[in-house]
Backbone bond lengths (Angstrom), bond angles and torsions (degrees), N, CA, C in turn:
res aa  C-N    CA-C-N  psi(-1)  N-CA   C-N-CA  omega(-1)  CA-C   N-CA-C  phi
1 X - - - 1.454 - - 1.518 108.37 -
2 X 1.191 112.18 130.85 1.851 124.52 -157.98 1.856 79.82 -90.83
3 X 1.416 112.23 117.53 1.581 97.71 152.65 1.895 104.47 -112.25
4 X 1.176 96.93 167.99 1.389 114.29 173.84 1.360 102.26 -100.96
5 X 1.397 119.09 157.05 1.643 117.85 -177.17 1.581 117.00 -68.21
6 X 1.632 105.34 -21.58 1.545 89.73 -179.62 1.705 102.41 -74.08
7 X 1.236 121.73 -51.66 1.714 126.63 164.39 1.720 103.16 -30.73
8 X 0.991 109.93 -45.30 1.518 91.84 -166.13 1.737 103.03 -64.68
9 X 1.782 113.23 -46.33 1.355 103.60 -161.75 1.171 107.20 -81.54
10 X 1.617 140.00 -4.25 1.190 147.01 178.89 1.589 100.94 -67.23
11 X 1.825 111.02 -52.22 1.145 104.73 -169.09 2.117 105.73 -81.16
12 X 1.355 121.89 -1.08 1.240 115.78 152.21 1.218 121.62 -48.24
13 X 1.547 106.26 -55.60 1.716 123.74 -152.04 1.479 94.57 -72.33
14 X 1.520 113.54 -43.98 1.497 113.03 -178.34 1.382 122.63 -60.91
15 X 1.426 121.32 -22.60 0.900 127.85 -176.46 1.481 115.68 -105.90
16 X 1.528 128.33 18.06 1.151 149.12 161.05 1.221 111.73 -100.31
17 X 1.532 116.58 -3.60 1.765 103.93 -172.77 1.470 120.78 88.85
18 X 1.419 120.23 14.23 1.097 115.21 170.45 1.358 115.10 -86.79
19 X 1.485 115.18 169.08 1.199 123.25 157.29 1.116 149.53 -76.39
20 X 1.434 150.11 156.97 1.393 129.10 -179.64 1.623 121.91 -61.39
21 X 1.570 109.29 -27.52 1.335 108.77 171.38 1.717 116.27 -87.53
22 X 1.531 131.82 -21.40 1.162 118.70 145.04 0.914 142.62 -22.07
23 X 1.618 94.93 -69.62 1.587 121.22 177.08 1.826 113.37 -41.12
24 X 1.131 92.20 -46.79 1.744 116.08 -166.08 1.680 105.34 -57.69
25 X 1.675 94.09 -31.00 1.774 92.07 -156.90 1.426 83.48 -102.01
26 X 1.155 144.28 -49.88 1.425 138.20 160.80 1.455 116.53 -26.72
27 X 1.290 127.15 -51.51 1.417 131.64 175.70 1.700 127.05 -97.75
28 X 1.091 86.49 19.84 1.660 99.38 -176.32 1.482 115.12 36.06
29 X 2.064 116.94 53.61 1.280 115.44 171.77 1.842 95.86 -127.98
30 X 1.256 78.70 167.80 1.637 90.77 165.18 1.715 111.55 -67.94
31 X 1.634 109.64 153.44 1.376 102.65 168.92 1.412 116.07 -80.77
32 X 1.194 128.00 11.64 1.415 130.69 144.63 0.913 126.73 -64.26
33 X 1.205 123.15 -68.18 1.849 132.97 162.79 1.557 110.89 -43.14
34 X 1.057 133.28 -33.23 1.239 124.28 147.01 1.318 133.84 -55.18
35 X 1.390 128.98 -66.86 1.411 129.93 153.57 1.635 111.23 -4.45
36 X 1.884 97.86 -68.40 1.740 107.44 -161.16 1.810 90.41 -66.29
37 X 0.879 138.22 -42.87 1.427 136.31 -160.04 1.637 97.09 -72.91
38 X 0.979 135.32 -38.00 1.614 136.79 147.63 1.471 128.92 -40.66
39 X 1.286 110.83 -55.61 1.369 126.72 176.66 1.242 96.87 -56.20
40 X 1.527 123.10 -64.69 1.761 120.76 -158.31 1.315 80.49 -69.64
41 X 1.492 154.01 -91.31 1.661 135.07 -138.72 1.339 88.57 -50.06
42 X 1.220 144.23 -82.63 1.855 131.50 -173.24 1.615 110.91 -11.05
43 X 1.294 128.54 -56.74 1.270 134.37 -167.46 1.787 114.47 -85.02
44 X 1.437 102.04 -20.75 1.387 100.61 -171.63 1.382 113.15 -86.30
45 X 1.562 105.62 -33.10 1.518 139.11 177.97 1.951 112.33 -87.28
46 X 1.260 100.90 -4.31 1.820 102.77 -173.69 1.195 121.22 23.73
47 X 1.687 89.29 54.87 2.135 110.60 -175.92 1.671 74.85 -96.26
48 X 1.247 109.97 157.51 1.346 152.45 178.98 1.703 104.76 -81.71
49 X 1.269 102.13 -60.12 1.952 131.18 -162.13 1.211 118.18 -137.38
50 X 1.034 104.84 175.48 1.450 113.02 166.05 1.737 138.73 -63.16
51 X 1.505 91.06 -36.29 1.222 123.05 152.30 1.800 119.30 -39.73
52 X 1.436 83.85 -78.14 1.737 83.14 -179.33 1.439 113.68 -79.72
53 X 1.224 129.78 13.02 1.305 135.52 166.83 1.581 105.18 -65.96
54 X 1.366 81.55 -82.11 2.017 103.38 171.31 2.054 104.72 -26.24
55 X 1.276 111.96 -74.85 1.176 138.96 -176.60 1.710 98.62 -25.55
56 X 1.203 98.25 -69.71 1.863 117.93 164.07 1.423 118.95 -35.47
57 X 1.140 110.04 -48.23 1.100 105.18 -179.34 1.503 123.76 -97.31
58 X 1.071 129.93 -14.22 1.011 130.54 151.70 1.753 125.22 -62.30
59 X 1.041 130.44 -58.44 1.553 147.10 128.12 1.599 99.71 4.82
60 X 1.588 115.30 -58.76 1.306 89.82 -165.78 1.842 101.31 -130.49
61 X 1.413 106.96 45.16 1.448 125.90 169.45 1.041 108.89 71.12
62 X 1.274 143.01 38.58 1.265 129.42 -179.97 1.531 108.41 -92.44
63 X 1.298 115.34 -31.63 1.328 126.56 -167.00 1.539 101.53 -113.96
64 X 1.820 116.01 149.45 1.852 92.19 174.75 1.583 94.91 -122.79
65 X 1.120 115.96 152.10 1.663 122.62 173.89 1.837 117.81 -63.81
């Protein structure tokens, strides 16, 4: 799965427990543009949640502990 760097730190922040409006003000996007940048890793990754998003990516190095 090709991420782009804003995808990558979105899926950091998400996986730190942030929020969608955190995320937003941390990355200078709307919490829309966040959402959609969620949705597509959900669909690209055929994670369910957030959960198995994270899960995914760790599994296959995207994220490091």
């Amino acid at each position: 799965m090709g991420l782009t760097q804003v995808d990558h730190k979105t899926l950091e922040l998400i996986a730190l427990g942030y929020s969608y409006k955190e995320i937003a003000d941390k990355l200078s996007l709307s919490e829309k543009a966040v959402e959609k940048i969620k949705l597509e890793m959900l669909s690209k990754t055929k994670s369910r949640n957030s959960a198995s998003l994270i899960s995914f990516a760790y599994k296959y190095g995207l994220l490091k502990v």
